[in-house]
Every structure is written in structure tokens, then in C-alpha cells.
N, C-alpha and C positions, 0 to 999 in steps of 0.2 A: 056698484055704488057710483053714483055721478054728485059732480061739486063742480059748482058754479068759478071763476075767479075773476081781477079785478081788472088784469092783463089780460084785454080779448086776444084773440087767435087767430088770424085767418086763414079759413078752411082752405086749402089745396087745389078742392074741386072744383068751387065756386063763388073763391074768394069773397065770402061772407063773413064775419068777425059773427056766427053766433054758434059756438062752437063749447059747449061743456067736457071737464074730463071725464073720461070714462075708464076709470082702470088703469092699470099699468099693462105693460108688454117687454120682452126686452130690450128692444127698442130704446124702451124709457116711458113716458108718459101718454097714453092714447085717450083720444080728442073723439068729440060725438056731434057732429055738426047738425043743429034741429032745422036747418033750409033743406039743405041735398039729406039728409039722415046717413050720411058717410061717417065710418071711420078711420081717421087718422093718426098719426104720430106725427107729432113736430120734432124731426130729426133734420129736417131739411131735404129728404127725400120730393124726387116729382110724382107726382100724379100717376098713381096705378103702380107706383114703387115703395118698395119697401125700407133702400137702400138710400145712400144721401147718393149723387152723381160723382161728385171727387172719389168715393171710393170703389162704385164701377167702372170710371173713367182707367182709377188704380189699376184693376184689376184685368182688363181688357189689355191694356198696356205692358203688363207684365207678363201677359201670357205671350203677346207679338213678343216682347225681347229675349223669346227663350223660355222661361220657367215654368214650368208642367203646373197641373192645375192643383196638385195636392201643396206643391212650395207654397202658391197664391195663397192657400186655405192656413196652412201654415203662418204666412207672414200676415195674413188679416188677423190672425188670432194674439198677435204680437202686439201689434199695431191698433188695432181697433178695438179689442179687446171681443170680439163675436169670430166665428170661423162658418163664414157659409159653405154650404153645401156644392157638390163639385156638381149635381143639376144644377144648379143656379147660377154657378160659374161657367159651365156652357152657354146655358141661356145667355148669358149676359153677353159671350162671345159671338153666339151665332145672332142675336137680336140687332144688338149694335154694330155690328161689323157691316149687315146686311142696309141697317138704317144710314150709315156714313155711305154706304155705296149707293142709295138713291141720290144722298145732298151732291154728291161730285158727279153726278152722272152729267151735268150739262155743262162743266167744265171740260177743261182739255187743256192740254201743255200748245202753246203758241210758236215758242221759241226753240225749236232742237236741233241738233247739231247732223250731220252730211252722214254720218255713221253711226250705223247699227249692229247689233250682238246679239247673236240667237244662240241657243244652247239649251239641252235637254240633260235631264236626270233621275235615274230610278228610285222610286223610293214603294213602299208598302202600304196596302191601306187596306184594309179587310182581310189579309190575309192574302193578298195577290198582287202581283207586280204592277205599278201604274208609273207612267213617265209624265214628269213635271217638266213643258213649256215655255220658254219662255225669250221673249223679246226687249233688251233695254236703248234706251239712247244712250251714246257714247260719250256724247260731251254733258249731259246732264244726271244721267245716272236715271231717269224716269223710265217705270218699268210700262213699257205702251200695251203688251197684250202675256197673258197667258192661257194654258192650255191643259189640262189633266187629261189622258188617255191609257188607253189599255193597250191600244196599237203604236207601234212607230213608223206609220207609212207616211206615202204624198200627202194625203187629204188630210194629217193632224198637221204637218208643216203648211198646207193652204188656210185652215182654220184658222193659226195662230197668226200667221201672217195677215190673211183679212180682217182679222179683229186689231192688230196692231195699226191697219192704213184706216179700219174707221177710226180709231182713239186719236188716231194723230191730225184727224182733219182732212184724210185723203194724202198727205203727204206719202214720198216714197224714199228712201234713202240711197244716196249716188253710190254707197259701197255697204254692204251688209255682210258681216263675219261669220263664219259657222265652223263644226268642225268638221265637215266636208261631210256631213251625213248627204246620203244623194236625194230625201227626200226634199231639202234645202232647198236644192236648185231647182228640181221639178217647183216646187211650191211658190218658187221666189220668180218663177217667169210666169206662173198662172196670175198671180197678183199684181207684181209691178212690171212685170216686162223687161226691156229694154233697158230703162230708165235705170235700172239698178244694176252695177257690176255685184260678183260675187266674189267673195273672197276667201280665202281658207285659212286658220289660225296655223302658224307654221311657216307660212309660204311669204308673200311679199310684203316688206314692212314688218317682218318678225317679230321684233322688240313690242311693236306699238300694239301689234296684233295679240301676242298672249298675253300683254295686258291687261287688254279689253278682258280677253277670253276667261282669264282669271278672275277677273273682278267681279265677274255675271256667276263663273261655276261657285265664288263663295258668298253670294248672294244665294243664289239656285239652294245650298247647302242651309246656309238659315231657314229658306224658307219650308224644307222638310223638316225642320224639329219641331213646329208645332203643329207639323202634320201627322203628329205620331199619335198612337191608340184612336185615328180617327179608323171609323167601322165601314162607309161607303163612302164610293168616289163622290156623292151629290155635297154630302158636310165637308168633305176637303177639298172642294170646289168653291163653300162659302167660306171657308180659313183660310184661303187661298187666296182669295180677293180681298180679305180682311187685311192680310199680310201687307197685302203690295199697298194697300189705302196706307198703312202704317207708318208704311218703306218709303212711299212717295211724297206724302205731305206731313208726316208727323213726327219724324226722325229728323235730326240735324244731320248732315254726313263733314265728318273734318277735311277732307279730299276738296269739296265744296265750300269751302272756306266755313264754315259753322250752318250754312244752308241746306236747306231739304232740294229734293229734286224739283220737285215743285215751284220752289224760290225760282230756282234759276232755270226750268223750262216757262215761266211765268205762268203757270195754271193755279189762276188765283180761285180760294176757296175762306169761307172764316172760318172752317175748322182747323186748329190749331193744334189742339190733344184730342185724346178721347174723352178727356171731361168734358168740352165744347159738345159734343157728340152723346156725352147720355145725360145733357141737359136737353136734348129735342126730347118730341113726345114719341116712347117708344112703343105704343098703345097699341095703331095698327099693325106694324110686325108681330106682336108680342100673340096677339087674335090670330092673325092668319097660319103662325106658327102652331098654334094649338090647334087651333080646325086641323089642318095638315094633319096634326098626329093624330085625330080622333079618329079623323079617315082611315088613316093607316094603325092605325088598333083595330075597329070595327072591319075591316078588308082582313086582319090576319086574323081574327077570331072564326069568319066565316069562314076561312078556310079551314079554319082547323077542326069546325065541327064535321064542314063537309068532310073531311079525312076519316073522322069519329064516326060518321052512320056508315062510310064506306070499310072503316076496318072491319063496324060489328057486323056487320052481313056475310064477310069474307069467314071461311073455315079455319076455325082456331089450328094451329099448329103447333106441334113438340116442340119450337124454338123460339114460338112468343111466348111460351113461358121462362120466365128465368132463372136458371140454377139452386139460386137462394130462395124462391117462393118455394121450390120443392123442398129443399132442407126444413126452411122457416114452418112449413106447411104440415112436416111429418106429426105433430103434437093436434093435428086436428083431424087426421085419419081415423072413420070410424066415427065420427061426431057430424053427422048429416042437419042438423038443427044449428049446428052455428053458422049467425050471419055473416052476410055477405060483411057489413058494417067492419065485426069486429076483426073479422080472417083479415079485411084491405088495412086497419088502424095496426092489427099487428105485424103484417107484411111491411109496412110503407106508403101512408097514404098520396105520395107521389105515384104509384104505380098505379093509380085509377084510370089511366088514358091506356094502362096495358089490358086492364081486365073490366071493360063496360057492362054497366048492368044486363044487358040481355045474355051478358056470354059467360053469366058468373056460374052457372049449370055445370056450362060444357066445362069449362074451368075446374069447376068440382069433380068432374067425369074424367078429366085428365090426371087430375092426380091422385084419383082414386078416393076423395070423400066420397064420393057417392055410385054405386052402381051404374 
């Protein structure tokens, strides 16, 4: 049912005031714009959202500070009174993280300090060891490069380091800290040369040095918690750089007198939160993220048929069968007329990728329904 009112509206999409209601939602009230023929919610959501920005702004935010995605859903349900759903709350993660990392990409820290602090640590991600990267400035706390890998050789410490000398402008730092891993120093004379002493945490300057070293390994440490239950190294690649966006420009640090890194390397940005950031249009991410997956749906589906003409051609064996279809099975010994249908509905219709129509015969021949 649609009803007119006296309070126009203007539509979201194409900011037109001719907009009737349409319904409810939970949301609240949904809107039926007669120029673009869109529907809306005047929740104060943006365009192609569903959400108002302050509470994915929330949300994004409180995933960087720690709190796993079921807390988030948790305290939205407190709070807002709705509990979205933990896809959505990824999405929201991986959309805007990815969207904040194009707006900064033509900034840069200006101002950094002579010393730098490299340091790696293990952490899990699929189920397999990967070492987390990473590079900060000493006097600003700005994290200039990181790096996720599988290997800990030279050519991951040349990575992170050339990605550090382009973020910083080409700049090279006159003493760089590590803790004497050897691929450091290969890494640190491919990139800077000369220009750079090496230094080792422990050795000269003690005090100042495990410092530093500390301050990075429990930065390093936050930034594995909200790499946790990620599945591939590509998504905790894009958490990863979410993080450091977070860490750099959207965190106050007290050490910095109430300043982000950002402040006081001078890499000026006007995002300020992540509200500032899912108030832009998250439109083309949000598209090419779904293309991406549609690809990789249709790619593992092909596979998997391919798998399926190739298992049924291959000769059934006493092992693709499974213990329980024999037991489950014994009540249909002798009954050559019952279908395939109902034998797979009573077995487990999960097990139809065990026992494909061409091979439901032989199947039958194996456990003796049939001659």
C-alpha cells in the first residue's frame, strides 16, 4: 500500500522530493521514489546502503580496536537495537578499509624522524604459519610499509623495505633497528645502501633500542588480533592495511601527546574516523567485490563439475563406498525396483557427489541390490 505525505523526502539517489511511502521495513519506514523508481529508507543511510554511516563507521572501528565480529553484533544489538549479520560486518570491513586506502594513497608522512624499526611476527591464517612485516618511524610512531609472507628470507625484508622507501617519499633512515635477523641487513643494503647504518636491538644504545623494539613488537601484537579466523593471506592483506589506516590517522596515541602518527608525521588527510570514510560512496568497491566473488564461485563450481565427470568415469571401488551406506543399505537388499531417489534421501542426500547417476548401477552391484 503507498500513501502520499505532506513532509516531502528527498530521495538519496537523485535527490528529488517526489518520493511516496511504501511500506514498512525494519529499518522503519520505506520510501518509493516515482523519478529514479528506487527504494529507500529514510534512516539516513548513503546511497546503495542500508545502514546509517555512524554505525558502520561504529563498527569498522571496533573491529581495528580489538573486538571480534560476534562482540560488534553483540553490542549493535544493544545499542541500535537490530544485530547485523557477521557477512555484513565483514563486508563493511573489507569494503571500507579497502575504500580509506585509495583516499590516503596520495598522501605521505612529510616529517619523520632519522630512525627506524623493523620487526616481524608469526601469526595464523588459514591454517598455516605467515609472518607479519613490518616497518615504523621512531619518532612518529607512523607505520611506513608492511608485508605478509609465508617465507622469512632476503627478498620479504627487500619488499617491505622498498615499499617503506616509496611511502616515505624515497627517504632512507640514517640508523634502522632490527633484531639481527640476517635477512635485514641483506635487504637494508639492496634498498638503501650505504646511507643506512644497521643496528641491532640489544647492542648500542640498549635502553633506547629495546624501546623502540618493544613498542613495534606490541603494535606488531595488536595488529594480529584482528587477523584472527581470517581464511587466506589476500583478506589478511586487506585487514592489514585497514589496521595500519586506523593506527596511523585515526587513533590518538598518549606517548604523542593526544596525537595520531599522522599529526605529527604531517601526512595530512580529512579522514578523521571511520565515520568520515563510510560517508564516501562505497558503490565501486562494493561492485567489484561482488564481481571478484562471482568469478570465484563460477571458477570453483567448474571445477568441481570437472572432478564429477572425471570421478564417474573412473571404476567405482570398495572404499568409495562408506561403511554406513552399507549398514543404512542392508533394508534394501533384494528390492531391485527401489530408486535411486529414495535409496540417496535415505542414505544422506549429502552423499550424491559420492554416488552420481551413472554409477548408481554399479553401486547397486556393489552391495549387492542387484546381480
Amino acid at each position: 500500500m503507498t500513501e502520499s505525505f505532506s513532509n516531502p523526502i528527498n530521495c538519496p539517489h537523485c535527490a528529488k522530493s517526489d518520493a511516496i511511502k511504501y511500506g514498512r521495513t525494519k529499518g522503519g519506514q520505506r520510501y518509493y521514489c516515482k523519478s529514479c523508481r528506487t527504494t529507500f529508507v529514510d534512516n539516513g543511510a548513503e546511497p546503495g546502503r542500508r545502514v546509517p554511516p555512524e554505525q558502520v563507521g561504529a563498527a569498522v572501528s571496533l573491529f581495528y580496536d580489538g573486538l571480534s565480529v560476534e562482540d560488534i553484533r553483540r553490542n549493535f544489538k544493544t545499542l541500535y537495537g537490530f544485530e547485523p549479520s557477521a557477512a555484513s560486518v565483514y563486508e563493511w570491513i573489507e569494503d571500507y578499509s579497502k575504500l580509506a586506502g585509495r583516499e590516503v594513497k596520495t598522501t605521505g608522512p612529510t616529517e619523520l624522524g632519522n630512525t627506524w624499526v623493523a620487526d616481524e611476527l608469526v601469526t595464523k591464517i588459514g591454517g598455516g604459519n605467515v609472518w607479519v612485516w613490518t616497518v615504523m618511524d621512531g619518532r612518529s610512531r607512523f607505520i611506513l610499509a608492511s608485508h605478509v609472507s609465508r617465507t622469512r628470507t632476503i627478498r620479504d625484508a627487500e619488499t617491505l623495505f622498498r615499499e617503506a622507501h616509496r611511502n616515505s617519499g624515497g627517504r632512507a633512515p640514517k640508523v634502522l633497528i632490527t633484531d639481527g635477523l640476517a635477512a635485514y641487513v641483506e635487504g637494508s643494503d639492496r634498498v638503501f645502501g650505504l646511507r643506512t647504518h644497521h643496528d641491532v636491538s640489544g647492542g648500542i644504545r640498549a635502553e633506547d633500542n629495546n624501546n623502540l623494539m618493544e613498542r613495534l613488537n606490541g603494535t606488531i601484537r595488536e595488529r594480529t588480533k584482528v587477523m584472527r579466523g581470517m581464511k587466506s593471506k589476500e583478506t589478511a592483506e586487506t585487514v592489514l592495511d585497514g589496521w595500519n589506516l586506523h593506527y596511523n590517522y585515526m587513533r590518538p596515541h598518549e606517548a604523542l601527546g593526544g596525537k595520531t602518527p599522522a599529526q605529527v608525521a604531517k601526512s595530512e588527510t580529512s579522514l578523521k574516523n571511520w565515520e568520515d570514510v563510510a560517508r564516501l560512496d562505497v558503490r565501486p568497491v562494493s561492485h567489484a567485490r561482488s564481481q571478484a566473488e562471482r568469478i570465484h564461485y563460477a571458477e570453483n563450481l567448474a571445477t568441481e563439475r570437472r572432478r564429477a565427470v572425471v570421478r564417474a568415469r573412473m571404476p567405482l571401488r570398495d572404499s568409495d563406498i562408506p561403511p554406513e551406506f552399507r549398514r543404512k543399505s542392508a533394508a534394501f537388499i533384494g528390492n531391485p525396483q527401489i530408486s535411486r531417489k529414495r535409496l540417496l534421501s535415505d542414505l544422506g542426500a549429502s552423499r550424491q557427489d559420492v554416488i552420481p547417476q551413472p554409477r548408481y548401477r554399479e553401486f547397486q552391484r556393489k552391495i549387492r541390490i542387484v546381480p
